[in-house]
MARMARTOR-44890 format. One record per residue (C-alpha): y, x, z; residue in three letters. Coordinates in steps of 0.05 Angstrom, whole numbers, padded with zeros to 5 digits, always signed. Layout:
REM MARMARTOR-44890
YXZALA/...
REM end
This chain:
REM MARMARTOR-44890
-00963-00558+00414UNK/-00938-00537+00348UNK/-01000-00544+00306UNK/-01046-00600+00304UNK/-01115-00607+00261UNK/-01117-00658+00211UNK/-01191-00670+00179UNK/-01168-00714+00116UNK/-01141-00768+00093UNK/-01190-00812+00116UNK/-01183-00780+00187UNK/-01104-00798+00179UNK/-01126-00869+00169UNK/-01160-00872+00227UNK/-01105-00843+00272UNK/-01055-00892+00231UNK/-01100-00956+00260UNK/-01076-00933+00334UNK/-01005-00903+00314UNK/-00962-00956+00264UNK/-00932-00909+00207UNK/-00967-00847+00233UNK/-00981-00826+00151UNK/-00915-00833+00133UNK/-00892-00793+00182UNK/-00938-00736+00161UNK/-00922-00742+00097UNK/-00844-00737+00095UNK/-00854-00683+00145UNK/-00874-00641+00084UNK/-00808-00642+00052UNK/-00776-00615+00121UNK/-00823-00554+00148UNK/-00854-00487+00132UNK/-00917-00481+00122UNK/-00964-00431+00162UNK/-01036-00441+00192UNK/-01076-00435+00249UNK/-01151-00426+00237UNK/-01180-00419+00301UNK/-01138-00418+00369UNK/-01166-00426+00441UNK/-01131-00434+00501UNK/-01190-00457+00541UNK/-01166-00520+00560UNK/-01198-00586+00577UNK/-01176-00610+00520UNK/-01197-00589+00446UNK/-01158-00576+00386UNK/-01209-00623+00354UNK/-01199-00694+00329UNK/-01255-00738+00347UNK/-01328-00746+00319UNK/-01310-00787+00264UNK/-01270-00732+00237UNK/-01303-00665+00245UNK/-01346-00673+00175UNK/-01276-00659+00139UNK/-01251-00602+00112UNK/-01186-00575+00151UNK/-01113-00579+00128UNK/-01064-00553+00179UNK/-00986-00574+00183UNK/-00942-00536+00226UNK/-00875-00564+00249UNK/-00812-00525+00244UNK/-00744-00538+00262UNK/-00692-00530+00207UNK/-00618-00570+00202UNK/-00656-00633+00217UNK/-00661-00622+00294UNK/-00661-00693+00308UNK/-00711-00714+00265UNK/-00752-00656+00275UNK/-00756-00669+00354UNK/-00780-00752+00332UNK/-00835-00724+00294UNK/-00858-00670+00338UNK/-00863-00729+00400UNK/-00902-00778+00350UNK/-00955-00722+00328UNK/-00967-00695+00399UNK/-00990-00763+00419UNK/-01032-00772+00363UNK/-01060-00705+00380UNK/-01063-00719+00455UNK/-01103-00783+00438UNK/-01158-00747+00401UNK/-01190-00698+00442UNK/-01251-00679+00456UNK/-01294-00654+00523UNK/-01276-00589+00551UNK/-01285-00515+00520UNK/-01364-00505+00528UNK/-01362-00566+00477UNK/-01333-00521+00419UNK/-01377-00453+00449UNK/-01444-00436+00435UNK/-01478-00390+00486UNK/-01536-00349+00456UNK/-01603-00345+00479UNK/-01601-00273+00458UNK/-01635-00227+00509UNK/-01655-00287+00548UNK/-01734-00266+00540UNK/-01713-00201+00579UNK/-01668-00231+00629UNK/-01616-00191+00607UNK/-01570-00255+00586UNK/-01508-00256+00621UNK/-01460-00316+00647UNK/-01394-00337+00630UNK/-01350-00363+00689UNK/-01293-00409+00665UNK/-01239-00382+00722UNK/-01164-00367+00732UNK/-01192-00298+00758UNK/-01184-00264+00824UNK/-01104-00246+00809UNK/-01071-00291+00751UNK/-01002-00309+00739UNK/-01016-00385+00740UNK/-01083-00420+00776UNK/-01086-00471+00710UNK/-01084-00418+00657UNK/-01167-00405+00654UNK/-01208-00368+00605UNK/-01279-00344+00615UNK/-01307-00278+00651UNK/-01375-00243+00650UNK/-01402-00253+00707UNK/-01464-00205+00722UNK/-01468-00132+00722UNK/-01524-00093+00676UNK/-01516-00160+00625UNK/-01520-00171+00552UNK/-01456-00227+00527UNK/-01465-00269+00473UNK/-01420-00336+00457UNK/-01382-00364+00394UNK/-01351-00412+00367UNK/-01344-00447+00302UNK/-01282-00476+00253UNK/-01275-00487+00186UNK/-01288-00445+00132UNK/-01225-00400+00113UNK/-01219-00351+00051UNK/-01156-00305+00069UNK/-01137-00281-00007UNK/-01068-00283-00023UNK/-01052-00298+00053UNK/-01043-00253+00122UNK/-01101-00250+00168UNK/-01080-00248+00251UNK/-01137-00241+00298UNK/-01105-00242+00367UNK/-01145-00250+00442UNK/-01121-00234+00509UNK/-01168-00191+00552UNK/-01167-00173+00622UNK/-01208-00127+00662UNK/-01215-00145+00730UNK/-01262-00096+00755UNK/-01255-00018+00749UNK/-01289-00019+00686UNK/-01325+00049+00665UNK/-01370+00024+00615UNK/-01364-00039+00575UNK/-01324-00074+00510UNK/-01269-00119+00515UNK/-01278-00134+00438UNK/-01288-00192+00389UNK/-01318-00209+00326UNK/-01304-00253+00266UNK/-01361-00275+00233UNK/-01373-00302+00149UNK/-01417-00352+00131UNK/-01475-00394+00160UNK/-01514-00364+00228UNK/-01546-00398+00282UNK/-01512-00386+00338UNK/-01563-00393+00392UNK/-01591-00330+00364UNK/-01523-00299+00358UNK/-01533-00218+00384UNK/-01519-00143+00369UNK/-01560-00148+00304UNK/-01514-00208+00277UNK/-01480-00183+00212UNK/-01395-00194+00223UNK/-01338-00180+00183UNK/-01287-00156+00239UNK/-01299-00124+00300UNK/-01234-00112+00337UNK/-01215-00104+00412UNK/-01224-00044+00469UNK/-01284-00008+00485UNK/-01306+00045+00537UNK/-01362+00076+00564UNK/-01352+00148+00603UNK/-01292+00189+00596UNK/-01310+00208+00527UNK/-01308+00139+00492UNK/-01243+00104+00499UNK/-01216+00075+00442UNK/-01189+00003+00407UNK/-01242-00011+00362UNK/-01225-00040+00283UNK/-01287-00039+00243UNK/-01281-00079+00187UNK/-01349-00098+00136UNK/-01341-00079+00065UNK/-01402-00079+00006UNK/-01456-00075+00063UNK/-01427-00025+00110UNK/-01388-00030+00174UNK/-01334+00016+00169UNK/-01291+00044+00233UNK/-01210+00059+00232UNK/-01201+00138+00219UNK/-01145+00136+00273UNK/-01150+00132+00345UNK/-01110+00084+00386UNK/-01094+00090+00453UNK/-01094+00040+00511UNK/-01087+00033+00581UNK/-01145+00020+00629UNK/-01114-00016+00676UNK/-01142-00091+00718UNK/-01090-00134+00678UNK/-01089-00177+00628UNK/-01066-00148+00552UNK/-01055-00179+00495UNK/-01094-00144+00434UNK/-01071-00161+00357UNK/-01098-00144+00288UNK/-01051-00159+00230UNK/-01088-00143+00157UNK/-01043-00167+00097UNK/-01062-00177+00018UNK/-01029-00109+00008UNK/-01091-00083+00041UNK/-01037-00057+00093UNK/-01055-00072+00170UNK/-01021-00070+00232UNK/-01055-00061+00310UNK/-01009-00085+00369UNK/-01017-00080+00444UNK/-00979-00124+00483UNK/-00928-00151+00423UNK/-00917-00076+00408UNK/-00952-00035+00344UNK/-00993+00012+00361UNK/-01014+00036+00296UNK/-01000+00020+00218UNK/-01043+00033+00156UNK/-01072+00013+00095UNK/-01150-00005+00081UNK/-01143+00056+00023UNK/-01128+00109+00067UNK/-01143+00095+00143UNK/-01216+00062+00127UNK/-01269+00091+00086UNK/-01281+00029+00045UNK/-01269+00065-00021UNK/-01269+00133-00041UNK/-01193+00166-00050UNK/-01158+00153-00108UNK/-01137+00222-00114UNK/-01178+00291-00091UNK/-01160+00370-00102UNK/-01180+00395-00165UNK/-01255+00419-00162UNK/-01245+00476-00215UNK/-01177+00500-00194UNK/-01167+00569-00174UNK/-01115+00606-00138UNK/-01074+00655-00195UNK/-01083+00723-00172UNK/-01013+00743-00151UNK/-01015+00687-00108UNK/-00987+00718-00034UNK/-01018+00672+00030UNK/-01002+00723+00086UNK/-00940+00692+00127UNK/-00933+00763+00161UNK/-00945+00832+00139UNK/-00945+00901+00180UNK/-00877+00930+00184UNK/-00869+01004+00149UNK/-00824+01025+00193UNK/-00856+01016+00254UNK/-00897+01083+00266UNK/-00952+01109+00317UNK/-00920+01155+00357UNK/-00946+01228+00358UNK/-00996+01242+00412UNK/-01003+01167+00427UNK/-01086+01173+00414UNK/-01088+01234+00463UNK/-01069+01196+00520UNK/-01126+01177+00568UNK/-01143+01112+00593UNK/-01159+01140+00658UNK/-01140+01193+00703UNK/-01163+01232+00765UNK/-01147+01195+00832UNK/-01094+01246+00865UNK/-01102+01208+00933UNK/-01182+01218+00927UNK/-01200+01235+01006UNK/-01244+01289+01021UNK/-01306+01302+01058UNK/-01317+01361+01101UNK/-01263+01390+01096UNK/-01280+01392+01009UNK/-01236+01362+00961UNK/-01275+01309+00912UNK/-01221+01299+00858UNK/-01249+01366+00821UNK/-01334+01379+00828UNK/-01344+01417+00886UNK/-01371+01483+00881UNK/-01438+01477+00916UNK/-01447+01413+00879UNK/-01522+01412+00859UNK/-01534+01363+00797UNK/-01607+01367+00806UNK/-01597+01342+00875UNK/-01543+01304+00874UNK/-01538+01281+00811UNK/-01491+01280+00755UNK/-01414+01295+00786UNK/-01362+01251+00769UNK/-01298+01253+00787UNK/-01257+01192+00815UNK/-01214+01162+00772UNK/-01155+01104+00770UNK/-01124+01071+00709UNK/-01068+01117+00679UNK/-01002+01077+00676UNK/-00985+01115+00610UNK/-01035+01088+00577UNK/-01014+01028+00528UNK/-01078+01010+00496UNK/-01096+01020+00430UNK/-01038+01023+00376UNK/-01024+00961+00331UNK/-00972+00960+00285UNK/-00916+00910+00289UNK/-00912+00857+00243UNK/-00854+00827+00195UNK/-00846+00760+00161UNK/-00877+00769+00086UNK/-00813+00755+00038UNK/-00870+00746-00016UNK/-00905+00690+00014UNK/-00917+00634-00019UNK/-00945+00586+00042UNK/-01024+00559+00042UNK/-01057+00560-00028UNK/-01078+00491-00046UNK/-01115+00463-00108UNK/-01071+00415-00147UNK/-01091+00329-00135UNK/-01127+00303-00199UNK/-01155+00222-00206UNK/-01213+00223-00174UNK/-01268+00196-00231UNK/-01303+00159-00180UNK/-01251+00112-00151UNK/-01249+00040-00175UNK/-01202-00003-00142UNK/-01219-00072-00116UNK/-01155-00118-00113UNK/-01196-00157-00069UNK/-01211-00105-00012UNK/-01178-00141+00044UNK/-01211-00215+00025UNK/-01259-00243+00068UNK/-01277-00317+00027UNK/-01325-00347+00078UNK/-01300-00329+00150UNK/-01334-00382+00198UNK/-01336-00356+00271UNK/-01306-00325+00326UNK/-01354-00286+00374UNK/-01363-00246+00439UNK/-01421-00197+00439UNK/-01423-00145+00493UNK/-01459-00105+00542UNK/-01437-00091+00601UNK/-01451-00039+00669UNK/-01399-00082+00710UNK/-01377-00148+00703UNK/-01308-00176+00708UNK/-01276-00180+00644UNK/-01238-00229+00622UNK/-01227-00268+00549UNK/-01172-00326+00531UNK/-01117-00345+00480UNK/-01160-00330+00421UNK/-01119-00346+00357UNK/-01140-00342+00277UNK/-01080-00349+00236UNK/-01037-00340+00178UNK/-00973-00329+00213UNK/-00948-00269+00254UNK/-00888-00298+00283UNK/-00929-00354+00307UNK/-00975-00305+00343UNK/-00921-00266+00373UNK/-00892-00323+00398UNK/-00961-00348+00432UNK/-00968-00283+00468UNK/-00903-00289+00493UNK/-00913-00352+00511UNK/-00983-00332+00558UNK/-00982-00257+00559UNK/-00906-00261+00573UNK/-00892-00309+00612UNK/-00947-00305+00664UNK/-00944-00216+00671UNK/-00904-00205+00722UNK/-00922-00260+00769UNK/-00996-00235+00751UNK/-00979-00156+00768UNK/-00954-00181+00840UNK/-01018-00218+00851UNK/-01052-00164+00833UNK/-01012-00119+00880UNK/-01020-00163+00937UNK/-01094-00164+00933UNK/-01101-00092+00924UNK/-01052-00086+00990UNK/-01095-00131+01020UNK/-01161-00104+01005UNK/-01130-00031+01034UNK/-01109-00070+01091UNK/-01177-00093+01117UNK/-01205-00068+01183UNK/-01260-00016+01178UNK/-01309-00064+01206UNK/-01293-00117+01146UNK/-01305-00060+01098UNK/-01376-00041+01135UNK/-01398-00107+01124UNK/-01378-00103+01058UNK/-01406-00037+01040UNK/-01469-00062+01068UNK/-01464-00128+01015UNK/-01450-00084+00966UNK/-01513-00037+00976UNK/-01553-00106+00977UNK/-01519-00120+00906UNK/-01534-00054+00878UNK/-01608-00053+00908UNK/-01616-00124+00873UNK/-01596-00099+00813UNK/-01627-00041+00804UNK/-01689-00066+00767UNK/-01641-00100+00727UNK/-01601-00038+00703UNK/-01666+00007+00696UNK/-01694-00043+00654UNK/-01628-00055+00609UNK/-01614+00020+00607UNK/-01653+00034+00539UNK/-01619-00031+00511UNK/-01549-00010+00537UNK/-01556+00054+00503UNK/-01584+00030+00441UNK/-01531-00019+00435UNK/-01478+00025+00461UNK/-01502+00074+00401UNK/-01501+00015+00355UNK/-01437+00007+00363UNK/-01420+00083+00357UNK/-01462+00085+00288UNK/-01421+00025+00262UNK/
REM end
C-alpha cells in the first residue's frame, strides 16, 4: 500500500510502543514526499484501512509515500509503515458498511453477496453484488469529514454487470454531513450522484448530478457507455476551477465546467432582450435564380393521358365514350387513363446562393443582470459518506475499488492496478462461461428453463408489489 491512515499524534504514540522509532520515521518522511490524499478507498478486503479502536475518535491526516532521488531510503520507510499498517487492522468489510433497513417493512430490502463473481480475473479480488431480483439497495459507509476547497475531488468505483441488465443503476453517492445510516434510502439528501444507469432502451446514460443551494442538478451532456457483463472502471474528476472531467475505463469521456454543463447558476452572459435585427439585414442563404424561366406551354401539359393500349369490349373501343353510351344507365363515362411521361410536375424555379447574405441573425451577448458568481461552486465542506442506493429488476451487479481522493494520478494508477491488470484474464472467463453455457445439452437447459419459471413464479408477488416503488424511484431519479 501507498497510503496509510494516521488518527493523531496520540495514535502515532501508540503505534511507536510496538514499532521503536516509528515517529521519527514519519516525521522525516515529510521532508522527502509529495503530498496527496486518500479520503475514502475500498478494496473489500479482510483487512481495513482503519487503525484500531483506540484510534478512530481522531481526526484523519493522510501521508502518502513517494519515491524521489532517495530510492533507498524511500523503499526502508515504505517496509517500516506497511507493518505498522498491517499490524492495525480491523475485522473484515461489513465492519466499515452499514446496510439500511430501508424498505425492510415491505420486504423489498435486498442482499449484498461479498463474491469474486461468476467470471473474475482473480478468485481473491471480491467486492459485493446484489443479490435478488425486484430489490431496493441500500449500504454506506463512513470516513472522516473532508471539505474539498482549494483541492481536486476524484470519486472513482469499479462496477460490473453480471447479468443482462435492462433495468437498474450501477451508481454511487457521496453524502455531507450527519445521517443515520440504518435509515439510509432514495429520500436521503446527497451531494454527488455519479455512475451508470438504465432502464428500457430509452434511458441509458452515466449519471453526474451534483447538489447545489437545495437542488439536485443533472450534467446537460450525455455520455455514452457500453452495456456489456464486465467489469468498468467509472471516474469523476471535479477541480477548484469548477472544471470536471468523466472517464470510463482510464479514458475521458467528457470535459466541462460547473458554469456551463450544469445548471447551478444562471449564464453569465444571454442575447440581448431588446435587440432587433436592422432592416437591411439579408438571412436567406439562397434565392431564386432570374434566369432560370418556365418554359412556354409547360402548365398545358396534362398529368394524365388516355391509355392507347385500352382493350375493347365487343368489338367497341373504350379509350373514347362509346356512342351508345347511356349516362343515365351507365353512369358517368370516363375514359382510361395512364400517367403522361411528359409531365414534370409542377414548375419551381431553380435556386442560387444569395451573394447578400449575411448568415443567421442573432441578438448581440449582454451580462446577464441576474448572474452572481459563487467562487465556491465546486466546494462541498462537510462530505461524510459513500453510499449505494438502487433499485433493481435483475440482480447481478457488481461494486469494488471505491476510492475518495485528492490525487488523479493516484487513481489512475489504482485502476490500472485492478481494472488493468485483472481485464483480460476476466474477458476469457467470461468467454468460457458463455461457451459453456451455449454448450449445454438441451436437456440441461430444460431443467433449467423449468428453475427459472419456478424463480420467476416466486417472484412475481415480489415485482408486482415493488412495481409502484420501482417506478416512483426510477422517476425520482429522472426528476433529480
Amino acid at each position: 500500500m501507498q497510503f496509510y491512515f494516521l488518527h493523531s499524534w496520540n495514535s502515532a504514540m501508540a503505534i511507536h510502543k510496538r514499532i521503536p522509532n516509528f515517529i521519527s520515521l514519519i516525521v522525516v518522511s515529510f521532508f522527502v514526499v509529495a503530498s496527496a490524499e486518500v479520503f475514502f478507498e475500498e478494496r473489500f478486503d479482510d483487512s481495513a484501512f482503519l487503525l484500531t479502536n483506540e484510534t478512530e475518535a481522531a481526526s484523519a491526516c493522510i501521508v502518502r509515500f513517494t519515491v524521489f532521488k532517495q530510492r533507498n531510503f524511500y523503499f526502508f520507510l515504505h517496509i517500516l509503515a506497511d507493518f505498522a499498517y498491517c499490524c492495525e487492522t480491523k475485522d473484515g468489510w461489513e465492519s466499515r458498511w452499514v446496510k439500511s433497513d430501508w424498505k425492510k417493512d415491505e420486504s423489498l430490502a435486498g442482499e449484498w453477496n461479498y463474491t469474486a463473481g461468476k467470471w473474475n480475473g482473480d478468485p481473491n479480488d471480491k467486492g459485493i453484488q446484489t443479490s435478488q431480483d425486484g430489490r431496493f439497495y441500500a449500504i454506506s459507509a463512513k470516513f472522516p469529514e473532508v471539505n474539498n476547497k482549494g483541492k481536486t475531488l476524484v470519486f472513482q468505483f469499479s462496477v460490473k454487470h453480471e447479468q443482462k441488465l435492462d433495468c437498474g443503476g450501477g451508481y454511487m453517492k457521496l453524502i455531507s454531513g450527519d445521517m443515520d445510516q440504518k435509515k439510509f434510502g432514495g429520500e436521503t439528501p446527497y451531494s454527488i450522484m455519479f455512475g451508470p444507469d438504465m432502464c428500457g432502451p430509452s434511458i441509458k446514460r452515466v449519471h453526474a448530478i451534483l447538489h447545489y443551494n437545495g437542488t439536485n442538478h443533472l450534467i446537460k451532456k450525455d455520455i455514452p457507455w457500453d452495456v456489456d457483463q464486465l467489469t468498468h472502471v467509472y471516474t469523476f474528476i471535479l477541480r477548484p476551477d469548477a472544471t470536471c472531467s468523466i472517464l470510463i475505463d482510464n479514458v475521458e469521456k467528457r470535459k466541462g465546467n460547473l458554469y456551463t454543463d450544469w445548471e447551478h447558476l444562471p449564464p453569465k452572459r444571454i442575447r440581448d432582450p431588446n435587440a432587433k435585427k436592422p432592416q437591411d439585414w439579408d438571412d436567406k442563404e439562397y434565392i431564386p435564380d432570374p434566369e432560370d424561366k418556365k418554359p412556354e406551354g409547360y402548365d398545358d401539359i396534362p398529368k394524365e393521358v388516355a391509355d392507347p393500349d385500352a382493350k375493347k369490349v365487343n368489338g367497341k373501343n373504350y379509350v373514347h365514350q362509346p356512342e351508345d353510351w347511356d349516362e343515365e344507365e351507365d353512369g358517368e363515362w370516363t375514359a382510361p387513363t395512364i400517367p403522361n411521361p411528359e409531365y414534370k410536375g409542377p414548375w419551381v424555379q431553380k435556386k442560387i446562393k444569395n451573394p447578400n447574405y449575411k448568415g443567421k441573425w442573432k441578438a448581440p451577448k449582454i451580462d446577464n443582470p441576474e448572474f452572481k458568481d459563487d467562487p465556491d461552486l465546486y466546494v462541498y465542506p462537510n462530505l461524510k459518506y459513500v453510499g449505494i442506493e438502487l433499485w433493481q429488476v435483475k440482480s447481478g451487479t457488481m461494486f469494488d475499488n471505491i476510492l475518495v481522493t485528492d490525487d488523479v494520478e493516484y487513481a489512475k494508477k489504482l485502476a490500472e492496478e485492478t481494472w488493468g491488470k485483472h481485464k483480460a484474464a476476466e474477458k476469457a472467463a467470461f468467454e468460457a462461461a458463455d461457451k459453456s453455457q451455449e454448450e449445454e445439452p438441451k436437456d440441461d437447459h430444460a431443467v433449467s428453463d423449468v428453475e427459472d419459471d419456478d424463480d420467476d413464479s416466486d417472484g412475481t408477488e415480489s415485482d408486482s408489489e415493488s412495481k409502484d416503488g420501482g417506478s416512483k424511484e426510477k422517476d425520482e431519479h429522472d426528476e433529480l
